[in-house]
N, C-alpha and C positions, 0 to 999 in steps of 0.2 A: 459620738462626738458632736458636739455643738456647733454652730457656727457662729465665728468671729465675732465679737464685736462690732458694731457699724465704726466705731474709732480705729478698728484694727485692720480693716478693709480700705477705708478711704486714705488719701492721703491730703499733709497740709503742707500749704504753700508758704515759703519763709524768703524775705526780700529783705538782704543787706545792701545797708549802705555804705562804700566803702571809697576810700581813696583813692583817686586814677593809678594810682605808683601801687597802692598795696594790690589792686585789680588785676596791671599789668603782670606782678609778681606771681601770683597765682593762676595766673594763663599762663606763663613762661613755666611754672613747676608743674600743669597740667599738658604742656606740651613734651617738657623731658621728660613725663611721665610715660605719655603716649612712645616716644622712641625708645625711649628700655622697654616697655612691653612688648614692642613689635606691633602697635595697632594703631589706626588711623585716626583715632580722636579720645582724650578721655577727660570726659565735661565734668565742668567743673560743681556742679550738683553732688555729681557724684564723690567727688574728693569732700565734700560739705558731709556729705550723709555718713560719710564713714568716720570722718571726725568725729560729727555726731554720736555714731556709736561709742564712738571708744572712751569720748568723755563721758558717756553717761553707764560704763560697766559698772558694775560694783564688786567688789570680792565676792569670791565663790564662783561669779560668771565664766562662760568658757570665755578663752582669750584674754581674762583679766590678768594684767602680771604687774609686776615692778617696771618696766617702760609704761604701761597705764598711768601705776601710780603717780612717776615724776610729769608725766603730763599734763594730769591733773592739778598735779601740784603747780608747776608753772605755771598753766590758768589760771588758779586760784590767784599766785602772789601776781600776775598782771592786772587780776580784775583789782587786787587790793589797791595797786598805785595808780589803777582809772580814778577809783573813786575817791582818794586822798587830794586828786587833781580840782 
């Protein structure tokens, strides 16, 4: 077996900028995240990276399904009405 990629090893750094309200909201749904788990913090990076994941499965992926799809989709028709703006 080979080893990784230097791209697959390292990691990169992604800095949004976002709105104090849309900020707040996503602390508040990383905080009721954290109390249904039962655990004392769950950062909000980490709710980013799985989004991440999920928008970028493709068919055939594991964990790809039809809640993917319409996710997808959603982003899709949002990015459509950013840029119409």
């Amino acid at each position: 077996m080979s080893a990784p990629e230097s791209s697959e090893r390292s990691k990169v750094r992604l800095t949004v900028d976002m709105p104090p309200a849309l900020h707040r909201r996503l602390k508040q749904f990383a905080n009721a995240a954290a109390l249904e788990l039962d655990v004392a913090d769950v950062p909000v990076a980490v709710i980013m990276r799985l989004l991440a994941s999920r928008l970028t499965l493709r068919r055939g992926d594991e964990g790809y399904d039809l809640e993917v799809e319409k996710l997808v989709d959603q982003v899709m028709a949002d990015l459509r009405a950013q840029l119409e703006k």
